[in-house]
C-alpha positions as CSV (number, residue, x, y, z in Angstrom):
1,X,-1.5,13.4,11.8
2,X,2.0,14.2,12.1
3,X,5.0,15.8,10.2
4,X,4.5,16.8,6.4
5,X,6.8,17.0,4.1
6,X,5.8,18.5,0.9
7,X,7.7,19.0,-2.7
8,X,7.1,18.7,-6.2
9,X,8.8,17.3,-9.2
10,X,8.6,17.8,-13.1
11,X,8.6,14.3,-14.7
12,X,7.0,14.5,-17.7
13,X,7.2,15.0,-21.7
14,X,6.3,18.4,-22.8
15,X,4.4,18.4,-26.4
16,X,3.7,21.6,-28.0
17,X,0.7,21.7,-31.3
18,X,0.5,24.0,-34.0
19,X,-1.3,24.2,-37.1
20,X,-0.5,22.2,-39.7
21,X,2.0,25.0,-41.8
22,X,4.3,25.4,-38.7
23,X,3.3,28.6,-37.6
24,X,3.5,29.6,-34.2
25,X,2.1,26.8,-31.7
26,X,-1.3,27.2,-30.4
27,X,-1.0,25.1,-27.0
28,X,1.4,23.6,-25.0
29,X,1.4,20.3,-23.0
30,X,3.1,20.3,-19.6
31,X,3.0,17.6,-16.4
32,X,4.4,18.1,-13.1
33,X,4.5,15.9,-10.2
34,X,3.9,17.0,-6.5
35,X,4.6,14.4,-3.8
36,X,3.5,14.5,0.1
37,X,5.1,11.8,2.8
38,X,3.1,12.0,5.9
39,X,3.7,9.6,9.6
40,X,1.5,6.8,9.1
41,X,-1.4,6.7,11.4
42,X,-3.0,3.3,11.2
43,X,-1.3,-0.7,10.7
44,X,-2.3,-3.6,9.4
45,X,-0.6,-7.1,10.7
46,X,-1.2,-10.3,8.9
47,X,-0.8,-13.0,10.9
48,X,-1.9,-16.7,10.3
49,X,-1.8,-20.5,11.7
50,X,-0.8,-23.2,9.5
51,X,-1.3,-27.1,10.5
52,X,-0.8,-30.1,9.1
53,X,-2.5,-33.8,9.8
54,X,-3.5,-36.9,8.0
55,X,-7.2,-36.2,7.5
56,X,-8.6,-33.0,6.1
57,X,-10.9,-33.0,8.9
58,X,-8.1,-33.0,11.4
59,X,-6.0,-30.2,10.0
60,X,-9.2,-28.0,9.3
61,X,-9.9,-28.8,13.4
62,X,-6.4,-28.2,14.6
63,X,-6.1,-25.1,12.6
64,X,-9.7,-23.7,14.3
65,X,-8.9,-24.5,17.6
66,X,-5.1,-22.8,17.4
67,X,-6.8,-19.6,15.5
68,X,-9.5,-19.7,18.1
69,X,-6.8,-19.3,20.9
70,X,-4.6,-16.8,18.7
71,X,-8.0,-14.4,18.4
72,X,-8.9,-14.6,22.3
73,X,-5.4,-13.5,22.5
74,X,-5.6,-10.6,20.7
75,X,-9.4,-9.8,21.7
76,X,-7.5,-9.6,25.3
77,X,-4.9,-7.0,24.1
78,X,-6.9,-4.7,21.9
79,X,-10.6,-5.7,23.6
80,X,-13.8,-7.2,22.2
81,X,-14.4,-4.9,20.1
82,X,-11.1,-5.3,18.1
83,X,-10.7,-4.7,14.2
84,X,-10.0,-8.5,13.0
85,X,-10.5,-9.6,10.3
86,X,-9.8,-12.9,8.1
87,X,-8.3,-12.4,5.0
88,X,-7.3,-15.8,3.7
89,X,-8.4,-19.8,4.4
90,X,-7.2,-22.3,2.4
91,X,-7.5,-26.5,3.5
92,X,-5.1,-28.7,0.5
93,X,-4.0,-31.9,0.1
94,X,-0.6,-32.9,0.4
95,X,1.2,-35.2,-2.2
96,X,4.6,-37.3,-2.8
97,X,5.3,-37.6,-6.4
98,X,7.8,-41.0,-7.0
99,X,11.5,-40.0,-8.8
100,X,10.4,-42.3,-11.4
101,X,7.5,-41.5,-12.3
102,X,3.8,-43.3,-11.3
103,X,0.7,-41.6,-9.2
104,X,1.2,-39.3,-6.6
105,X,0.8,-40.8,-2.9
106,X,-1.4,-38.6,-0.4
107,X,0.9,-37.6,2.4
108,X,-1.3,-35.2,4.7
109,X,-3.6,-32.1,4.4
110,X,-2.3,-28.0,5.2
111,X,-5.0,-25.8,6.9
112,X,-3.7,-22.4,6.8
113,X,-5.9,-19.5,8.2
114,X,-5.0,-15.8,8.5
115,X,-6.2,-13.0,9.6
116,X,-5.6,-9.0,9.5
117,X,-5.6,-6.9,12.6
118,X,-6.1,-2.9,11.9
119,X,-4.2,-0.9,14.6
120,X,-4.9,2.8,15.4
121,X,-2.5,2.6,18.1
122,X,0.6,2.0,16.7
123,X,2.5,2.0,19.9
124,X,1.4,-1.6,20.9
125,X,2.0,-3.2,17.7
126,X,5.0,-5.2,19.0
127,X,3.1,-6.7,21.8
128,X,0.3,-7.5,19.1
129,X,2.6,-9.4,16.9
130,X,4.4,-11.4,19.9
131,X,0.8,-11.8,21.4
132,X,0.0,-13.9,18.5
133,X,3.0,-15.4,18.0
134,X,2.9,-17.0,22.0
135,X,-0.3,-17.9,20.7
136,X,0.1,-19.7,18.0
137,X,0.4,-17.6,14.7
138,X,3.5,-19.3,13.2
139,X,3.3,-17.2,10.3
140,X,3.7,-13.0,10.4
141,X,3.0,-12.6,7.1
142,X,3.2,-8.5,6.5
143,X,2.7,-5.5,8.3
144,X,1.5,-2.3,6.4
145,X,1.2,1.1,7.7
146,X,-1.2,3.9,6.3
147,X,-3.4,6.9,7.2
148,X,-6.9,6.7,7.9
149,X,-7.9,9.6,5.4
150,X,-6.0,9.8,2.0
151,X,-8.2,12.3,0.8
152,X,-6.6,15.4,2.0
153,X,-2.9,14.1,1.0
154,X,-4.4,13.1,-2.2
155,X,-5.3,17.0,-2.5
156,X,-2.7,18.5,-1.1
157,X,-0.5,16.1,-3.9
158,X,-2.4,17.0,-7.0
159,X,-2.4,20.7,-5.9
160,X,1.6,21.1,-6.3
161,X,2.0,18.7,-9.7
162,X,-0.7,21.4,-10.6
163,X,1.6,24.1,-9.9
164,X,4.5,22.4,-10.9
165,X,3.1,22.2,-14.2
166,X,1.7,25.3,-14.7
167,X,5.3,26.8,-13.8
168,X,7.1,24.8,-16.4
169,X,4.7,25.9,-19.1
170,X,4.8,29.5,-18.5
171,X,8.9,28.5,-19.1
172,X,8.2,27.3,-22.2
173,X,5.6,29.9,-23.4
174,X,8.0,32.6,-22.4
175,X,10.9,30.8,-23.9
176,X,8.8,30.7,-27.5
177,X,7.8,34.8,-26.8
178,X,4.2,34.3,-26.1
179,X,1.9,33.9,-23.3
180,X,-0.4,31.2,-21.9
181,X,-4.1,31.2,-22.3
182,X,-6.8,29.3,-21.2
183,X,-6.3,25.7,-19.9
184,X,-7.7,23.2,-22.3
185,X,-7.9,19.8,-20.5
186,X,-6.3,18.6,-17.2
187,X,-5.5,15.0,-16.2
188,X,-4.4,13.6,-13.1
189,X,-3.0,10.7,-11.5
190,X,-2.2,9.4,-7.4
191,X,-1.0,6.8,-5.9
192,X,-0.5,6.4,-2.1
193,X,2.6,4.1,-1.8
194,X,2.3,2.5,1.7
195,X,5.4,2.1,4.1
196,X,5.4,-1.8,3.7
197,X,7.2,-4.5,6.0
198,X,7.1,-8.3,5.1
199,X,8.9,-11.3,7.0
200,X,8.3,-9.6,10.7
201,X,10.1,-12.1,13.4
202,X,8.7,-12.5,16.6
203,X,11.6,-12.0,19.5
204,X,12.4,-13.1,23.1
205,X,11.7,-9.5,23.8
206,X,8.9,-7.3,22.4
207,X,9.7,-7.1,18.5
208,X,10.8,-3.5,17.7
209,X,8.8,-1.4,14.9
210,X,9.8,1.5,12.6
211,X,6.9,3.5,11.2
212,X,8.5,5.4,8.5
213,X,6.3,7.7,6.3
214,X,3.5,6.7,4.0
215,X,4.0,8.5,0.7
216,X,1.4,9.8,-1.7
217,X,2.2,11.0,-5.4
218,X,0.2,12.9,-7.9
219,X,0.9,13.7,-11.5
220,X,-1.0,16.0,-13.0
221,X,-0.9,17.1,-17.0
222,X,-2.1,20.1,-18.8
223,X,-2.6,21.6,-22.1
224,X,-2.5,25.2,-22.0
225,X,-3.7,27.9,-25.1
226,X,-0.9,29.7,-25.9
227,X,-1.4,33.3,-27.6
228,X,0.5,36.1,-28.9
């Protein structure tokens, strides 16, 4: 999958509970935070066709024929059995609204089609992008790396806050002269934070692409017995 980079971070409130006359607390609450940032392995490209005409029939046709072309294109690059899909249609009227005041006047209708191509070869996607921009797409709406299996990051995440948080409560316990028990509860939390890119331009020559890393985060908090 690529290079791993792994750390962990505190980031939490710490809580300790005792019994109710002060006496020496019976658990602590820790939370730690463990992060892993991995090379992306898969992209997703939004690209879409928007056209404008009098009637809603003939922007609705324009637009199929243009995303018709812009999908044979890609089909060509990536082959028939390509992962397309569409993600968005929308067909709306068009008004002009008089300075002062009176009904709206119907100028024209907007088509606007787009569709999502998944990449596993992330090598190519410049020539995908300008492929469907000589096409027609004239909108390239986002592009979105990620990794094809979360699961083991997700682990791998959760497994340092765990540590991480286990760590900072022995601190405390041996701070307070006791030791740590059993664990009480345990909850956790992950996020995979995609490398994003919006706004990509189409240029003369093939567009250029960074991957960066795709980053996933867990927090994980515990309360821990803590005994004499």
């Amino acid at each position: 999958m690529g290079r791993i980079l792994l750390l962990a971070v505190v980031a939490a409130p710490l809580a300790l509970q005792g019994q109710a006359t002060g006496s020496t607390p019976r658990l602590v609450r820790a939370s730690g935070e463990g992060v892993v940032s991995v090379v992306p392995d898969r992209a997703r490209v939004s690209v879409g066709v928007v056209t404008q005409a009098g009637t809603a029939q003939e922007a609705a046709a324009q637009n199929a024929a243009q995303v018709e072309t812009v999908l044979a294109q890609l089909r060509q690059v990536l082959g028939a059995s390509a992962d397309i899909k569409t993600t968005n249609y929308s067909l709306t009227p068009n008004y002009r609204y008089p300075q002062g005041g009176g009904p709206p006047t119907l100028v024209n209708y907007t088509a606007s089609n787009t569709v999502e191509v998944t990449l596993a070869d992330l090598s190519i996607i410049g020539r995908v992008i300008d492929t469907a921009a000589q096409a027609g797409a004239n909108q390239i709406q986002s592009l979105r790396f990620t990794v094809a299996d979360p699961e083991p990051l997700r682990a791998r995440a959760l497994a340092a806050a765990a540590k991480q948080a286990r760590q900072r409560a022995e601190a405390i316990a041996s701070g307070l002269g006791v030791r740590l028990g059993a664990i009480l509860t345990g909850e956790e939390g992950t996020v995979v934070r995609f490398a994003d890119t919006r706004e990509v331009s189409a240029g003369g020559t093939q567009t250029p692409i960074e991957t960066g890393l795709v980053e996933v985060r867990a927090t994980v908090t515990v309360e821990i017995e803590l005994v004499p």
